[in-house]
DOTORKE-499977 format. One record per residue (C-alpha): residue in one letter; chain; x negated, y negated, z. Coordinates in steps of 0.02 Angstrom, whole numbers, padded with zeros to 5 digits. Each point is the difference from the previous one (the first is absolute). Last residue first. Layout:
N
residu:A&chaine:A&x:X&y:Y&z:Z
...
# end
This chain:
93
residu:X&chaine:A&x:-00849&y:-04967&z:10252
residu:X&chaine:A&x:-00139&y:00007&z:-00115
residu:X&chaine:A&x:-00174&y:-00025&z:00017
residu:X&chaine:A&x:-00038&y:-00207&z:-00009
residu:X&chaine:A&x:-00129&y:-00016&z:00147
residu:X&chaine:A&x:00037&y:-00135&z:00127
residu:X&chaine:A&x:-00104&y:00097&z:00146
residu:X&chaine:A&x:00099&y:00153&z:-00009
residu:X&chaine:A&x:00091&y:-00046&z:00176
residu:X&chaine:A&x:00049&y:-00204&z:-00087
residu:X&chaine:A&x:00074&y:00095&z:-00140
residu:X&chaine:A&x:00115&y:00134&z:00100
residu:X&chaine:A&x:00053&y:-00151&z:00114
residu:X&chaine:A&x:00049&y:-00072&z:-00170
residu:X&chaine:A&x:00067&y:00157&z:-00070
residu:X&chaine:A&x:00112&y:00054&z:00151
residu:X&chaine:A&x:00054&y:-00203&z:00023
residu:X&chaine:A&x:00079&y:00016&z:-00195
residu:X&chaine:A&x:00057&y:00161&z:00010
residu:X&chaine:A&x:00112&y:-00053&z:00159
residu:X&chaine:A&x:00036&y:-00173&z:-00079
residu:X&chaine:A&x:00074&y:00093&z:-00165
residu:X&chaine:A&x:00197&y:-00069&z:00016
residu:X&chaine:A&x:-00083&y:-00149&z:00082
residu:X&chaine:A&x:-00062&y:-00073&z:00141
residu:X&chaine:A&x:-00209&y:00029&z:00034
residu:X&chaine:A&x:-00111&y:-00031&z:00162
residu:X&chaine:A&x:-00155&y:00028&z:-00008
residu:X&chaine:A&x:-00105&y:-00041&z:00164
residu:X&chaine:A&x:-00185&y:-00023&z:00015
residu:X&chaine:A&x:-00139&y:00050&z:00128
residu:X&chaine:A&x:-00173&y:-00086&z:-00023
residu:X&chaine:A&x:-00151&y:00131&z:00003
residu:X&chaine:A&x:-00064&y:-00109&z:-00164
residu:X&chaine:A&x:00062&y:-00169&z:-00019
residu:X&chaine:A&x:00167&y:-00062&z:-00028
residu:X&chaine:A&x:-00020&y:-00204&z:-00044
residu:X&chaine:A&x:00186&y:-00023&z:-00023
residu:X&chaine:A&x:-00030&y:-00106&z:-00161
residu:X&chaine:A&x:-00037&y:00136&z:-00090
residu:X&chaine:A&x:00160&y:00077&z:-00021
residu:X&chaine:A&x:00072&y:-00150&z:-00002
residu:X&chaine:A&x:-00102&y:-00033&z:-00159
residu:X&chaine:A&x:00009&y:00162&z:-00074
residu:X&chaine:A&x:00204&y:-00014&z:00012
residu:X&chaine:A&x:00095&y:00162&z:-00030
residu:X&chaine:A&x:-00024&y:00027&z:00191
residu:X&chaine:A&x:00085&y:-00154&z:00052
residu:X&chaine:A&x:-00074&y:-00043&z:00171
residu:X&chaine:A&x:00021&y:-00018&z:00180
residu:X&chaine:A&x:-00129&y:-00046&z:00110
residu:X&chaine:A&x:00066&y:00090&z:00191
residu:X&chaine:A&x:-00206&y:-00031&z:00059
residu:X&chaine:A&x:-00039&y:00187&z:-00040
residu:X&chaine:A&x:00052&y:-00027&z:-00177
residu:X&chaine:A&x:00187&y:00022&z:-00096
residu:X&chaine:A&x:00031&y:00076&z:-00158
residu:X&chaine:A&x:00166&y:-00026&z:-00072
residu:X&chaine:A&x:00066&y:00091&z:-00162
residu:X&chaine:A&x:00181&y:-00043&z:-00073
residu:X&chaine:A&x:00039&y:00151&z:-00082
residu:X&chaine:A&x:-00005&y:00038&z:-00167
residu:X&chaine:A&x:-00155&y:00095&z:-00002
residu:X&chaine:A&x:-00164&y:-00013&z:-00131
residu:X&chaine:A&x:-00032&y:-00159&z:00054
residu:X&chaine:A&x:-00063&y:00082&z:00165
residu:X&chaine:A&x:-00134&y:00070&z:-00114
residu:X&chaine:A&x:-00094&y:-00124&z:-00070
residu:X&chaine:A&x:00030&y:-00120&z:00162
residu:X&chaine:A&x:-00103&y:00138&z:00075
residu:X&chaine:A&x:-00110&y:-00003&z:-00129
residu:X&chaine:A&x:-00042&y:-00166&z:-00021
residu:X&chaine:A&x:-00013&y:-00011&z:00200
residu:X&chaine:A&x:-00130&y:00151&z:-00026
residu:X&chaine:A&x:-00097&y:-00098&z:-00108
residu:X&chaine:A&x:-00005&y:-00181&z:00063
residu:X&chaine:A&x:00034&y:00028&z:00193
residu:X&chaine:A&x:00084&y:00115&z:00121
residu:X&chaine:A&x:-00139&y:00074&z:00092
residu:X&chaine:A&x:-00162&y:00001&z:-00084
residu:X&chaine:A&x:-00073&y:00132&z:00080
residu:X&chaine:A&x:00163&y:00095&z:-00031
residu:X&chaine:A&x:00071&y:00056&z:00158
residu:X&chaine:A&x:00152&y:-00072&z:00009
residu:X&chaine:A&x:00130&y:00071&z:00156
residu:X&chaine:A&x:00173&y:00056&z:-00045
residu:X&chaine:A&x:00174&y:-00045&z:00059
residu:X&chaine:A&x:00170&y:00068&z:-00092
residu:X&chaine:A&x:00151&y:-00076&z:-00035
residu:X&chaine:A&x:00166&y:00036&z:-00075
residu:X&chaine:A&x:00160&y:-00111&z:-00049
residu:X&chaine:A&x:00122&y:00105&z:-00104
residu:X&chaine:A&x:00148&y:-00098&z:-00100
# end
């Protein structure tokens, strides 16, 4: 089973809240991997849960890690970081 991770930075103006959580946790459902993001403090979360996701209080300019295990973790952590880059749009992987 692969384990991957990858770190990005949020730069949405609204960070990682309402919205872009819900899409986040959107996509990272999409995977069969176990998902993991994890705040600046060490906060770990389930990323297929919006309220975990939430919960960690990421704000914009905050770095994040993803960190996927799983036969599709490296996919998984590629599209995610990919997701948080674009700004939480939905275009394709």
């Amino acid at each position: 089973m692969s384990r991957t991770s990858g770190v990005t930075t949020v730069e949405h103006e609204k960070g990682l809240h309402a919205r872009p959580a819900s899409v986040f946790v959107q996509t990272a459902s999409e995977f069969e991997a176990e998902i993991e993001v994890v705040n600046a403090e060490g906060e770990a979360a389930d990323a297929k849960s919006s309220i975990g996701v939430i919960s960690l209080g990421v704000e914009p300019g905050d770095r994040i890690e993803i960190t996927a295990q799983g036969d599709d973790a490296g996919r998984a952590v590629d599209r995610l970081v990919a997701l948080v880059e674009n700004g939480f749009e939905l275009n394709g992987e």
